[in-house]
C-alpha positions in Angstrom: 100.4 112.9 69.4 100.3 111.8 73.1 96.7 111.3 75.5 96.6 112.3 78.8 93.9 110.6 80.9 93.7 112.1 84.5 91.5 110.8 86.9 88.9 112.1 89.5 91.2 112.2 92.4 94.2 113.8 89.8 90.9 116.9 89.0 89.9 117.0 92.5 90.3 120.2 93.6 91.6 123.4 92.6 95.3 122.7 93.5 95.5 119.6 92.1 94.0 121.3 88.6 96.9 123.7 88.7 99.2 120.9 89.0 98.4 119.6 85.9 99.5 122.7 83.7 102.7 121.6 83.9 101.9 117.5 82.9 99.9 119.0 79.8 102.7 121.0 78.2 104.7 119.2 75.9 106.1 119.1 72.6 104.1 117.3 71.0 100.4 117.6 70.1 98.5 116.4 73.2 94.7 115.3 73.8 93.9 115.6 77.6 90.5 113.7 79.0 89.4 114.1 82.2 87.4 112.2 84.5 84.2 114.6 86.5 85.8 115.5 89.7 86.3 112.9 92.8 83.0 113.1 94.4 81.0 114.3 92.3 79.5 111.3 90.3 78.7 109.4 92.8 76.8 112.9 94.1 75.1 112.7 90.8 74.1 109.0 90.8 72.6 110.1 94.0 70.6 112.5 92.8 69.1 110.6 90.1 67.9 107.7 92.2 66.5 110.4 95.0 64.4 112.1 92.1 63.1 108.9 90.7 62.0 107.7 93.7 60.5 111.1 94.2 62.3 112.7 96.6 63.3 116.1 95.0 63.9 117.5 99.3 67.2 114.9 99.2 67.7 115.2 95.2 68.4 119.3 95.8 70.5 118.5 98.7 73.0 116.6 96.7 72.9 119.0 94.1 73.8 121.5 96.5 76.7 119.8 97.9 77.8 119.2 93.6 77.3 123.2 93.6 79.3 124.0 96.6 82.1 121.7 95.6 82.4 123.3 92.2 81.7 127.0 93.2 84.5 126.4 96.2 87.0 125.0 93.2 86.7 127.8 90.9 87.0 130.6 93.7 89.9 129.0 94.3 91.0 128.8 90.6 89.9 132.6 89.4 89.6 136.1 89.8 88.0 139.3 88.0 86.1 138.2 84.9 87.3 134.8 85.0 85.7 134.0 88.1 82.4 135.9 86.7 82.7 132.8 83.5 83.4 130.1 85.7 80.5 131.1 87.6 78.5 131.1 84.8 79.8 127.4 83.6 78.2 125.9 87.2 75.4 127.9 87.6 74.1 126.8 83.7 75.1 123.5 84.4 73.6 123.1 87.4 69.7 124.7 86.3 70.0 122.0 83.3 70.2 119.0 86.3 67.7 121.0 88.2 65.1 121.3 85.3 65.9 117.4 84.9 65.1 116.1 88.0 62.2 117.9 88.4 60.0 116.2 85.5 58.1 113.0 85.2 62.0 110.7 84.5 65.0 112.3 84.9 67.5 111.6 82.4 70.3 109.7 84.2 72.9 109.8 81.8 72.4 113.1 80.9 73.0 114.0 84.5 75.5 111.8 85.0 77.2 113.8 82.2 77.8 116.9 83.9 80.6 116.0 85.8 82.8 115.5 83.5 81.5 118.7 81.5 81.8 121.3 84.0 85.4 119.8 84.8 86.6 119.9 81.2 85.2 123.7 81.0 86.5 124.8 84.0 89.9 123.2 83.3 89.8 124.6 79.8 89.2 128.2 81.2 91.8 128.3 84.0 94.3 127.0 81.0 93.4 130.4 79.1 93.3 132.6 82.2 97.2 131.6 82.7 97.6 131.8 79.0 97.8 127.9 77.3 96.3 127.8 74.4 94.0 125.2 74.2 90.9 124.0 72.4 87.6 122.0 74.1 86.4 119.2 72.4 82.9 118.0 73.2 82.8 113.9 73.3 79.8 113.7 71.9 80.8 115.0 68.3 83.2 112.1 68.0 82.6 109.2 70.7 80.1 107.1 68.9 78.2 104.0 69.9 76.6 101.6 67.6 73.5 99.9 67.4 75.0 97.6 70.5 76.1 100.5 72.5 79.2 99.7 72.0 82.2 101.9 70.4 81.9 102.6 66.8 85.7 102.4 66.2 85.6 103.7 62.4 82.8 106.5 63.4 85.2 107.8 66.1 87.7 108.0 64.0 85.8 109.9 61.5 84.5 112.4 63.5 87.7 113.2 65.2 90.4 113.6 63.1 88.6 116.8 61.1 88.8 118.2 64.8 92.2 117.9 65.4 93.2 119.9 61.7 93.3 123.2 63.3 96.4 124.9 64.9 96.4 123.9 68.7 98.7 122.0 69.9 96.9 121.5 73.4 92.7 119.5 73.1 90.7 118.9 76.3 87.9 116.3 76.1 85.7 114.8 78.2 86.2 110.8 79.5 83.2 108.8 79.9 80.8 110.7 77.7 79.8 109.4 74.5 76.6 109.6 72.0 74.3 107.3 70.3 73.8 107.0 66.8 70.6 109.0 66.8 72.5 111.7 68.7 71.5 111.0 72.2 73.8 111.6 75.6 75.0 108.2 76.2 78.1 106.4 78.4 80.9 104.2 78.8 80.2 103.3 82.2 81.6 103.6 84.8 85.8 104.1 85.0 85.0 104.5 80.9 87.4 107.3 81.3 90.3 105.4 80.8 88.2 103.4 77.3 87.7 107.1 76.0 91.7 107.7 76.3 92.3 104.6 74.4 89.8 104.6 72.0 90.9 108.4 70.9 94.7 107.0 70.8 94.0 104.4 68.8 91.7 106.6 66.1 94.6 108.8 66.1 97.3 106.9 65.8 98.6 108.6 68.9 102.4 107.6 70.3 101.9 106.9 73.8 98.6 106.7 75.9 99.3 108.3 79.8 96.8 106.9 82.6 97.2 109.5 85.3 95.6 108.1 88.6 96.9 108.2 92.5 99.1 105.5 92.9 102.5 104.9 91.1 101.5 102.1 89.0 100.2 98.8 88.4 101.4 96.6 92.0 102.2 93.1 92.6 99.3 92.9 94.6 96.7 95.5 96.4 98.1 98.0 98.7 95.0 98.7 99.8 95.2 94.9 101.7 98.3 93.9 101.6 101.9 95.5 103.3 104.9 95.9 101.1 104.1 95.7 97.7 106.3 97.1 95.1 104.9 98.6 91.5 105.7 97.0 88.8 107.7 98.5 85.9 106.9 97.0 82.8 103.9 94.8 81.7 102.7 92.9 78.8 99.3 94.1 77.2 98.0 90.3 77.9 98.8 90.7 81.5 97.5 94.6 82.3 94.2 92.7 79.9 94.3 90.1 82.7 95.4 91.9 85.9 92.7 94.9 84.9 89.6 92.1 84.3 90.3 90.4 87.3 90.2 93.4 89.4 93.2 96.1 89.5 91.0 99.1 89.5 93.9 101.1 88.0 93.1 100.6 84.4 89.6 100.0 83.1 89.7 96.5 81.3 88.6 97.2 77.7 91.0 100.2 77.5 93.9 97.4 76.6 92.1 96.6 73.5 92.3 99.3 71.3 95.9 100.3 72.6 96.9 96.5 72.0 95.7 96.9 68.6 97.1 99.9 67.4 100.5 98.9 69.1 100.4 102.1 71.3 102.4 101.9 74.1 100.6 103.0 77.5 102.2 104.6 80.8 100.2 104.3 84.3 101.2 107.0 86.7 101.4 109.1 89.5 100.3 112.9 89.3 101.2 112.6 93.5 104.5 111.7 92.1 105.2 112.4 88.6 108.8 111.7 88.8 108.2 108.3 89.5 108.9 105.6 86.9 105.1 103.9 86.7 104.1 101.1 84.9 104.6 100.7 81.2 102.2 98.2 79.4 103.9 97.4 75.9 104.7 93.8 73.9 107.9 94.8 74.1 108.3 93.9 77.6 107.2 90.4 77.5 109.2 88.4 81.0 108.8 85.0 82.4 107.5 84.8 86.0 104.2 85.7 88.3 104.0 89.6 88.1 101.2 90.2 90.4 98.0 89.3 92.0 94.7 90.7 92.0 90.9 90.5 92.9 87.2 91.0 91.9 84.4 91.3 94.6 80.7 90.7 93.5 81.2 87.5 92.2 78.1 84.8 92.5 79.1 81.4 91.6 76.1 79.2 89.4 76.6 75.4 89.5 74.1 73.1 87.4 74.5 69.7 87.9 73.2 66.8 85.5 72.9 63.7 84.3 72.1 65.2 81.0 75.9 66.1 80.1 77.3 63.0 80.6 78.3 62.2 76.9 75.5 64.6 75.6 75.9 66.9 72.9 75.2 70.6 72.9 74.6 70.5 77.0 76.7 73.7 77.2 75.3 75.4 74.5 72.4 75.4 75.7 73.5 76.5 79.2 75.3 79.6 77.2 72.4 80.4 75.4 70.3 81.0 79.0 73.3 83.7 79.5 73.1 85.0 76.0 69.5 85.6 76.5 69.7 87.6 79.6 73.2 89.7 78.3 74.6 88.7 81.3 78.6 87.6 81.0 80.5 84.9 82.6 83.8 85.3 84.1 85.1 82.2 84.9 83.5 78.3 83.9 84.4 75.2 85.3 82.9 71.6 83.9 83.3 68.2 84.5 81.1 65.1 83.2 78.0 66.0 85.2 78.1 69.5 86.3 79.0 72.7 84.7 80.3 75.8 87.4 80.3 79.3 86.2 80.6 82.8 87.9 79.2 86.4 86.6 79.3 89.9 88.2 76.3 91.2 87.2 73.4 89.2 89.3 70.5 91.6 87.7 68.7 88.5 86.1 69.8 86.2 88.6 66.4 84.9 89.5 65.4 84.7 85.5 68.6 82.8 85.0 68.2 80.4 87.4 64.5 79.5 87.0 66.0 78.4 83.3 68.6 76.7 84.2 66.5 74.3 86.5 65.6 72.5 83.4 68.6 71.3 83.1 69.0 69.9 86.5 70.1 71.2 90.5 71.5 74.8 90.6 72.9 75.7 93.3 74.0 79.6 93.6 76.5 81.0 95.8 76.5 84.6 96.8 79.5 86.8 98.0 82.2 85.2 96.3 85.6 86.7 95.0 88.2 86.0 92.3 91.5 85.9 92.8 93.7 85.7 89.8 97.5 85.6 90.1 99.4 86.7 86.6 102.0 86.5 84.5 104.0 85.7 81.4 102.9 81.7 80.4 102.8 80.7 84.1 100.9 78.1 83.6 103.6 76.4 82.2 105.7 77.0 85.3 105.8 73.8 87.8 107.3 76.6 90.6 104.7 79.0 90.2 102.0 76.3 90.0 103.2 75.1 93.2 103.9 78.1 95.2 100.4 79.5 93.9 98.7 75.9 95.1 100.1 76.2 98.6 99.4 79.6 99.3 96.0 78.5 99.0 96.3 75.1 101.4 94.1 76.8 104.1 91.5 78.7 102.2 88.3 77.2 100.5 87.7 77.2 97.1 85.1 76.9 95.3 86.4 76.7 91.8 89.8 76.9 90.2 90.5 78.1 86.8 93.8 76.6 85.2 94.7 76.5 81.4 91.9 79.2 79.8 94.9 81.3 79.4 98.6 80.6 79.7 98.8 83.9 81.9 96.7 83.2 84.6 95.8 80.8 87.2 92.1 81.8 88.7 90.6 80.8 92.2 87.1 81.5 93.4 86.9 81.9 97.2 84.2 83.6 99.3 85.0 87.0 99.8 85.3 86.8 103.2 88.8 85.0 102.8 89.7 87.6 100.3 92.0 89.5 102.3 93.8 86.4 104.0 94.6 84.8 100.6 95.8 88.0 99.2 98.4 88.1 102.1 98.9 84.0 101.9 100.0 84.6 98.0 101.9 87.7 98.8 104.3 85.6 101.4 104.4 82.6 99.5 105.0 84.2 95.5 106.7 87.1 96.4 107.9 87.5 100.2 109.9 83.8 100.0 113.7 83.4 98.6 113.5 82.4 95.1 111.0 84.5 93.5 109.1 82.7 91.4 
């Protein structure tokens, strides 16, 4: 058993759909899931927030352009009778997000759903107009959250393995999608695509896990930024966990997890260039040395400063438990005797958060911040790569500096603004210099 994940930009359009008849066929039993076409979510977030706010004029617009897209890939895809279903696939789909929007609340996740579901049918059809065999699975008769909204791992498993028993070799499912416990149309959030391809390997005890995306690979830094930056062949779970956290938008960060858990080996690569060797996360491959360097925007930066921590007892508990209350992570926490420095990514309760925390002492918050993480194999430990990472930095301002949490990583918070120049600062002084560290 082997699952295919293939992104939005892998489904986006009708050629790139036909290319992946021949990265579906294999010997083995193989579970495809696929993202909603590129486009076509963000069409879709679009229209939900138009028709809450009550304007249907702009909500219809968007879900014109979804239509168009869609009709435009199937004309391309079908003829004859084929054409005639596919038709009928967009047109349904498309009158179930127009009856939505126009009551009292649309239902944003069920809308948000469709993209993924008119992708998976239409893929699913063209696969039996050109003769493959295949059967569609609908995520939300095995994907199962619990009471916390979070995976039911033994649910999934139960659900989906009574699915598989028949005789097709070839399954296409839905990424993203998943249900509640009382049967309601729920998600995984965003880039959840890649946590529904893990979380079905892992309940099936699948071989191998393929992430299908645009680029060739996990890089030693972001191409998007940065010249000259070479993919990376092999990774250890602990640094794709790391390098996908702090901000490699390649692989979605909790689909390590399961994989890592099951031992299932997982390949990241190019359906531009399928040829191409990728990046394989497995223990197996476990090397000394910085492997690459990455970033998150969106950070905010919280310090509280007090003389109530010096030598006090259950200070940062109590600074957790303001956190806690608002569900609010933290990404990276700094302390010293008298002040406590902490970043999240989600400033939704920001003000809330703050107004508690004044209790304790100043706050002082600091908007438009980044993280920038370099990675690899028990570099802390490394004098060379602490010191080669520490200059690179010599110009830049930080605000706080993350050393020892994790033997993998060394973490620097910067204002975003200096994002880009650090990137290229690490990139000449890690990897550009003799002696790679």
């Amino acid at each position: 058993m082997v699952v295919l994940k293939f992104g939005g930009t892998s489904v986006g359009s009708a050629e790139r759909l036909k290319s992946l008849t021949a990265l579906v066929s294999r010997e083995d039993k193989v579970v495809v899931v696929l993202s909603a076409m590129s486009g076509v979510t963000n069409l879709l977030e679009l229209i939900v927030e138009k028709a809450n706010s009550f304007n249907l004029e702009k909500a219809n617009l968007h879900l014109q352009e979804v239509e168009d897209k869609f009709l435009d890939t199937i004309k391309d895809l079908f003829s004859g009778s084929f054409l005639e279903k596919a038709a009928e696939i967009v047109g349904s789909r498309i009158a179930l997000i127009e009856k939505d929007i126009s009551s009292s609340k649309c239902d944003q996740k069920l809308i948000l759903a469709q993209g993924e579901l008119i992708t998976t049918e239409i893929f699913s059809l063209y696969l039996n107009s050109i003769d493959v065999e295949n059967h569609l699975l609908m995520a939300t008769d095995f994907m199962i959250l619990d009471e916390n909204k979070e995976p039911d791992e033994l649910k999934i498993q139960e659900c989906i393995k009574p699915l598989m028993s028949n005789d097709f070799k070839l399954f296409i499912t839905q990424g993203f999608i998943a249900s509640t416990i009382s049967g309601e149309i729920d998600n995984l959030k965003r880039g959840g695509s890649d946590y529904s391809a893990s979380l079905i390997a892992a309940a099936l005890d699948a071989k191998a896990i393929e992430i299908w995306t645009d680029i060739d690979g996990f890089h030693n830094n972001d191409p998007r930024f940065v010249d000259d930056t070479k993919p990376l062949e092999y990774l250890s779970f602990d640094e794709a966990a790391e390098l996908a956290y702090f901000g490699a938008k390649i692989l979605h960060p909790a689909s390590v997890i399961p994989a890592r858990n099951k031992s299932i080996k997982v390949w990241l690569k190019n359906t531009m260039e399928p040829e191409a060797h990728g990046t394989l996360v497995s223990d197996n491959y476990v090397s000394p040395g910085i492997k690459a360097v990455a970033a998150k925007d969106g950070i905010t930066t919280i310090r509280i400063q007090s003389g109530r921590m010096l030598q006090a007892h259950g200070f940062l508990k109590k600074v957790f438990e303001v956190f806690d209350k608002y569900k609010t992570p933290i990404d990276v926490i700094t302390t010293s005797e008298v002040a406590v420095s902490l970043t999240i990514d989600d400033k939704k309760y920001l003000h809330d958060i703050v107004e508690d925390l004044m209790t304790f002492g100043r706050v002082k918050v600091i908007n438009n911040c980044s993280i920038v993480s370099v990675v690899g194999n028990h570099i802390t430990s490394s004098p060379r790569a602490i010191t080669k990472t520490y200059e690179a930095f010599e110009t830049v301002p930080i605000h706080m500096i993350s050393f020892g949490g994790s033997s993998n990583n060394i973490t620097f918070v910067i204002d975003t603004e200096n994002k880009i120049r650090s990137l290229r600062l690490l990139n000449n002084k890690i990897f550009q210099e003799s002696n790679y560290v």
